[in-house]
N, C-alpha and C positions, 0 to 999 in steps of 0.2 A: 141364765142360759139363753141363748140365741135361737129365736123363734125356724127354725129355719122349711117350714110349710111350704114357701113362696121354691126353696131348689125342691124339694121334694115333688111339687104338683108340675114343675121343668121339665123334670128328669120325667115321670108317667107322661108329660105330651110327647118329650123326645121319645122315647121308647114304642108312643102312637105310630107317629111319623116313622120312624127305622120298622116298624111291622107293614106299614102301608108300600103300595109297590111306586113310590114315590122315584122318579129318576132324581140324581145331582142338583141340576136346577130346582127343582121342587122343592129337593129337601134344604135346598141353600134360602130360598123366598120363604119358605112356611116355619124354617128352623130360623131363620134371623127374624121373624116378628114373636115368637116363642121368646126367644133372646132381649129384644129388644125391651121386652114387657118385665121380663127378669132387672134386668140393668136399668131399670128406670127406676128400681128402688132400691138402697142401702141399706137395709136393716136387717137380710139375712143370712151371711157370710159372717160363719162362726171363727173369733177373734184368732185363731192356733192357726187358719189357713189363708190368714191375713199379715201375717209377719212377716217382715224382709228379715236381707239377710247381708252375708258378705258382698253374693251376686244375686241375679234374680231369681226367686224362688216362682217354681212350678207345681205346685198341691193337687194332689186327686181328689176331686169332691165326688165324681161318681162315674165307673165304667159300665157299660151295660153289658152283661152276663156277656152273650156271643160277639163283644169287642166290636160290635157294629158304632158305638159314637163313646168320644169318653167325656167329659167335663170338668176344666180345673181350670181353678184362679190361678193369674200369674202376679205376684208384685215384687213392685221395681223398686230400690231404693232409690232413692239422687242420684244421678248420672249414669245409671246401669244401662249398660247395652248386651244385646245377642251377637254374637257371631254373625253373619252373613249365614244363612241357611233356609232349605226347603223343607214342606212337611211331607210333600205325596202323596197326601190325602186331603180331600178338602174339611173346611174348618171355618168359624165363625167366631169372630172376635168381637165382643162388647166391654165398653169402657164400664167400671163400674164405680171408681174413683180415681180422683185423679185425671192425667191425659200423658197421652204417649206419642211417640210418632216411629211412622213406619214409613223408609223408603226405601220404593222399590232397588231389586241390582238384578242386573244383566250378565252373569258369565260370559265370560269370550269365547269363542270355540277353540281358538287359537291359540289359547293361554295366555292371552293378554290381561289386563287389569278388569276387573269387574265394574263394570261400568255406572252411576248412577240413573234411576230412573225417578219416577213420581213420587213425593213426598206427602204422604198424609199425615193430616193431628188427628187422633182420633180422643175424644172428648167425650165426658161421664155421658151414660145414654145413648150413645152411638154405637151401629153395628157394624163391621164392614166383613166379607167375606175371603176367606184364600181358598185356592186350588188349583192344579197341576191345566187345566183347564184354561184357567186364570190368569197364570204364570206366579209363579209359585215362591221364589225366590226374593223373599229380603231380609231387614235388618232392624230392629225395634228396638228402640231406647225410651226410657222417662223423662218426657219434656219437662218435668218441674226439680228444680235442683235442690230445692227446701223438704220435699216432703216425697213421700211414697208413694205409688198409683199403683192400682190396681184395676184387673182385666181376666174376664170370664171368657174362656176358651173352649171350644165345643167342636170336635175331631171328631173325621169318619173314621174310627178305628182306637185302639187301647194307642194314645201318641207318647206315651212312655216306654213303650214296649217295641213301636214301628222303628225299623233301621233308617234312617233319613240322612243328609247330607249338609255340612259344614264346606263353605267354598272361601278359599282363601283369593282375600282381596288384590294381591297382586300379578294372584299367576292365576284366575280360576278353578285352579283346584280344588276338586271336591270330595272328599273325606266323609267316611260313612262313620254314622254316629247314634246313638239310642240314648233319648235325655233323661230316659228312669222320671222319679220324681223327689219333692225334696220332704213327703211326710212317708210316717209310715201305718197310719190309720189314718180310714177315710171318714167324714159324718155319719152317720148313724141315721139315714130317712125316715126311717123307718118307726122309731119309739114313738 
């Protein structure tokens, strides 16, 4: 069985910080070094919420009772990409295996094509942060075509549950959408 103390002692700092009267920024600096220190090790992501799949799976590892942050691994198999989509909430991305990349898009007001923006790799131990704030809007794929990557995901709010928005790349249109998740049992922190 999979040690998993290292999310368990996470989730009680996150749950510090979402009690503190901490604004966005705050919680986006103090929750990405929380994160950063998670993601810098591999050894406690229990194996069931580490499996790919058809597409990419989305796992709940932990929502906090009042939906104030939630926490789930995503992995990517070989070539999997997201939609073009926004979350509306801000959010904190750590590689944890693997590497991914995310480039930024642009909606058109006008209905024109979605435009590209900045292209990052984000790489095992790496944080980087989203929100509406931010700009909020891209598109994430598995940069490695052999194997799986995986990525620890940390939302202000239950992001299975938030209505959020699918925008099609040729006409900007934006389509509301709820991504649920892909387990139906969460870890157990607590034993």
């Amino acid at each position: 069985m999979t040690d998993i103390t290292r999310l368990r002692d996470f989730v009680k700092a996150m749950t510090a910080l979402a009690d503190s009267d901490a604004d966005e920024g705050q919680l986006l600096a103090r929750g990405r070094a929380l994160l950063a220190d998670l993601v810098r090790h591999d050894d406690w992501l229990p194996d069931e919420f580490a499996l790919p799949g058809p597409t990419y799976r989305q796992y709940l590892l932990h929502c906090d009772p009042a939906e104030r942050f939630s926490v789930v691994s995503f992995v990517w198999g070989p070539g999997q990409v997201t939609p073009v989509h926004d979350h509306t909430v801000w959010g904190l991305v750590g590689m944890l295996r693997g590497e991914e990349v995310s480039t930024l898009m642009l909606p058109a007001a006008d209905g024109g094509p979605v435009q590209t923006g900045q292209v990052d790799h984000l790489r095992a131990g790496e944080v980087v942060a989203v929100s509406p704030s931010l700009h909020d809007v891209h598109v994430v794929s598995n940069a490695l075509a052999d194997r799986s990557s995986i990525s620890i995901h940390v939302y202000g709010g239950n992001i299975g549950r938030i209505r959020r928005h699918m925008f099609d790349p040729a006409t900007s249109l934006a389509t509301p959408f709820v991504s649920g998740y892909s387990n139906h049992v969460v870890p157990n922190l607590w034993e």
